[in-house]
Rosetta silent file (secondary structure, phi, psi, omega in degrees, C-alpha in Angstrom):
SEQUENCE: XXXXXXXXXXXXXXXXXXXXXXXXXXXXXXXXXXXXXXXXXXXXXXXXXXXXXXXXXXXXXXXXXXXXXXXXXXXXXXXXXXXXXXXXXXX
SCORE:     score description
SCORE:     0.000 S_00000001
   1 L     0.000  118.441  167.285    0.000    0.000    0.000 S_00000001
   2 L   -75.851  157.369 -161.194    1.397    3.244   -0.788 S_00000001
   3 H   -41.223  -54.252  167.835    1.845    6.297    1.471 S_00000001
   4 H   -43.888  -49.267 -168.906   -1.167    8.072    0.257 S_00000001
   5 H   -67.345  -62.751  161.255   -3.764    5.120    0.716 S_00000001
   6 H   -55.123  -28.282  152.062   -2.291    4.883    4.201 S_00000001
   7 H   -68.864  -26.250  163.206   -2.981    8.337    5.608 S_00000001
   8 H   -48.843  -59.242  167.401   -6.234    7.726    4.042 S_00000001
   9 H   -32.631  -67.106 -174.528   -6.883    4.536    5.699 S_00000001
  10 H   -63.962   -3.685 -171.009   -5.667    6.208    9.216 S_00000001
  11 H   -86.482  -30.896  171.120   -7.764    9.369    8.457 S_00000001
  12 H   -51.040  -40.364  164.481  -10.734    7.127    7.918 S_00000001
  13 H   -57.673  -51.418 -168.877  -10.438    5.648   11.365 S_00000001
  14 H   -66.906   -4.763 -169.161  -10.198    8.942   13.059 S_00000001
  15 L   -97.862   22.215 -168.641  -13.725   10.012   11.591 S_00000001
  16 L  -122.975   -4.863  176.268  -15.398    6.671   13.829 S_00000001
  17 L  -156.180  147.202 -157.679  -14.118    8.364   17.312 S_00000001
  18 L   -48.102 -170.646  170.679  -14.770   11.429   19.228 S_00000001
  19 H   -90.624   -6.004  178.291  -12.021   14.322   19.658 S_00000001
  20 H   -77.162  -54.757  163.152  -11.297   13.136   22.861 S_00000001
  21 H   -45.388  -54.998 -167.703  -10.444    9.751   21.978 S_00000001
  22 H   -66.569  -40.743 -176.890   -8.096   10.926   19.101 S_00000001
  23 H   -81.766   -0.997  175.341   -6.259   13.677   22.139 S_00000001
  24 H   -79.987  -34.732 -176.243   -5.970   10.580   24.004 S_00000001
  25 L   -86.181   25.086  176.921   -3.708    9.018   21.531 S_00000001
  26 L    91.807   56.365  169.378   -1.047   11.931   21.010 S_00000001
  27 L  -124.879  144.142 -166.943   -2.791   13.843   19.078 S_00000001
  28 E   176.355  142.843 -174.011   -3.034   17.847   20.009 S_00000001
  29 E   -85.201  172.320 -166.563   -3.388   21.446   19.287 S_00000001
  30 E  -152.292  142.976 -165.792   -0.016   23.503   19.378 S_00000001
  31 E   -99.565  141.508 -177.251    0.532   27.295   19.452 S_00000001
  32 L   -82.590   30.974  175.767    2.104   28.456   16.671 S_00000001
  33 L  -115.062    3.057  160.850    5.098   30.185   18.112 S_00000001
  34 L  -106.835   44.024 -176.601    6.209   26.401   19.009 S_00000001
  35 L  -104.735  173.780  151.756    6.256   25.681   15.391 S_00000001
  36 L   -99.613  150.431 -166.035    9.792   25.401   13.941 S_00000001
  37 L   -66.348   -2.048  147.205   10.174   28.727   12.230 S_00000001
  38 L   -47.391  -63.481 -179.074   10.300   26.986    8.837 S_00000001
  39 H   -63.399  -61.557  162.218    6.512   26.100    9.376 S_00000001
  40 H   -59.152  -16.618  157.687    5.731   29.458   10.511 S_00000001
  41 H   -73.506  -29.026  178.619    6.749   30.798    7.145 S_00000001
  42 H   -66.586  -51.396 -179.849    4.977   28.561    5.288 S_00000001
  43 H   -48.270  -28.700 -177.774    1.717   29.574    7.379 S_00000001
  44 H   -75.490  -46.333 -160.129    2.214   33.406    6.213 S_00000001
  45 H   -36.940  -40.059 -142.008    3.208   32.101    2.892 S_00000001
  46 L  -124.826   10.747 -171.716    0.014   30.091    1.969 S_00000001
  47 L   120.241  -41.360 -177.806   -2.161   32.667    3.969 S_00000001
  48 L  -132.664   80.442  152.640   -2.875   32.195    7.396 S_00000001
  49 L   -45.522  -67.593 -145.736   -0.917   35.181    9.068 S_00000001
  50 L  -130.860   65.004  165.730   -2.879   35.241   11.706 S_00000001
  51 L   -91.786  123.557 -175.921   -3.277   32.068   12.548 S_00000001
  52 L   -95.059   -4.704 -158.884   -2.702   31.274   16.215 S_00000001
  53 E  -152.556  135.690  167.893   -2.758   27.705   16.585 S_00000001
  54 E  -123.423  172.627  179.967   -2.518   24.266   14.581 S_00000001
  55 E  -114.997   83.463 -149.852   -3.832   20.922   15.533 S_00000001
  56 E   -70.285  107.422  168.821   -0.920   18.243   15.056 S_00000001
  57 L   -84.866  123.213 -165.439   -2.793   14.379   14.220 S_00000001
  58 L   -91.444  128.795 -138.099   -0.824   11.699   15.177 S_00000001
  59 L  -115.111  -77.251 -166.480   -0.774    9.393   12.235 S_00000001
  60 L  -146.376  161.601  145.044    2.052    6.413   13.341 S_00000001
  61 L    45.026 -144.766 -163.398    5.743    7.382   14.940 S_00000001
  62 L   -71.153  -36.150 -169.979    6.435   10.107   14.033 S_00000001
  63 L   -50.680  118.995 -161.996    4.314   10.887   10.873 S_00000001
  64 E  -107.219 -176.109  158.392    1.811   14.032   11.681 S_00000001
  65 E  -142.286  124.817  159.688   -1.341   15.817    9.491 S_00000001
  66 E  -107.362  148.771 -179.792   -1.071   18.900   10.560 S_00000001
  67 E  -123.204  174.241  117.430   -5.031   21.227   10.435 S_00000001
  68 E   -91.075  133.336 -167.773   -6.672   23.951   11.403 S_00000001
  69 E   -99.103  115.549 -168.869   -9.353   22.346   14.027 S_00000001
  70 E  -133.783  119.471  170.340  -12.909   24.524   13.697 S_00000001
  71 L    66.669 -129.063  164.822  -15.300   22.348   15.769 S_00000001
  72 L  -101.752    3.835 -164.748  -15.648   18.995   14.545 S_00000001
  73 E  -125.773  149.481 -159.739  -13.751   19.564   11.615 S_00000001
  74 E  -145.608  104.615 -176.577   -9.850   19.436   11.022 S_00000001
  75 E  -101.787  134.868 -178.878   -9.123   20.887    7.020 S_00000001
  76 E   -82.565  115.553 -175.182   -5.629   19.753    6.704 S_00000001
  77 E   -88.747  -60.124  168.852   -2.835   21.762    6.225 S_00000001
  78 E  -164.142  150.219 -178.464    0.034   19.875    5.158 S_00000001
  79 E   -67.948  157.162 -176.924    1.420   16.028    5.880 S_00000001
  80 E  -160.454   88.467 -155.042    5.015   16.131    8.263 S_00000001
  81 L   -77.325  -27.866 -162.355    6.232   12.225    7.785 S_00000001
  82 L  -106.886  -13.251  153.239    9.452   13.107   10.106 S_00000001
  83 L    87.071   72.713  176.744    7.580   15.381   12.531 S_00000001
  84 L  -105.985   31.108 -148.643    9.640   18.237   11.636 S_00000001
  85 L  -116.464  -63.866  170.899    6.797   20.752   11.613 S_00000001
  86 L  -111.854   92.394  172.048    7.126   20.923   16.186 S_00000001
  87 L   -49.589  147.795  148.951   10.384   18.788   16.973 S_00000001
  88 L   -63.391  154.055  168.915    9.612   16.694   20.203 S_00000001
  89 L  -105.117   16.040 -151.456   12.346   17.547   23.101 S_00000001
  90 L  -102.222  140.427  173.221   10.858   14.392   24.258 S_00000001
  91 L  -109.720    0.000    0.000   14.115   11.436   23.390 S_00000001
């Protein structure tokens, strides 16, 4: 199965359990001044200056979807397979 069909597959799962369930499993919003500043350029770049927050979806390991989270809904900003979008400090 190639890369696409699997974040499909895992995105499909996440639409069958609540947001709670999903923040149970590593999943979480993040302020965007904890971005790495790579990421915050992209965010003016593409538009959302004044965005204060993203919502980082924990896929597998490391591999993220980063959104913006409105509600029940999470429109997806861009995939981050090495989770180089907010390094962990955690080793």
């Amino acid at each position: 199965m190639d890369i696409v069909h699997q974040i499909r597959s895992k995105l499909e799962g996440f639409e069958t359990i609540n947001w709670q369930e999903i923040e149970r499993n590593g999943s979480h919003s993040v302020e965007r001044w904890k971005l790495a500043k790579a990421a915050q350029d992209r965010l003016d770049a593409i538009g959302h200056r004044d965005l204060d927050e993203l919502f980082s979806l924990r896929l597998t390991g490391p591999n993220r979807v980063w959104g913006i989270r409105k509600n029940a809904v999470l429109s997806i900003v861009w995939w981050d397979p090495e989770h180089l979008v907010c390094p962990s400090l955690k080793r």
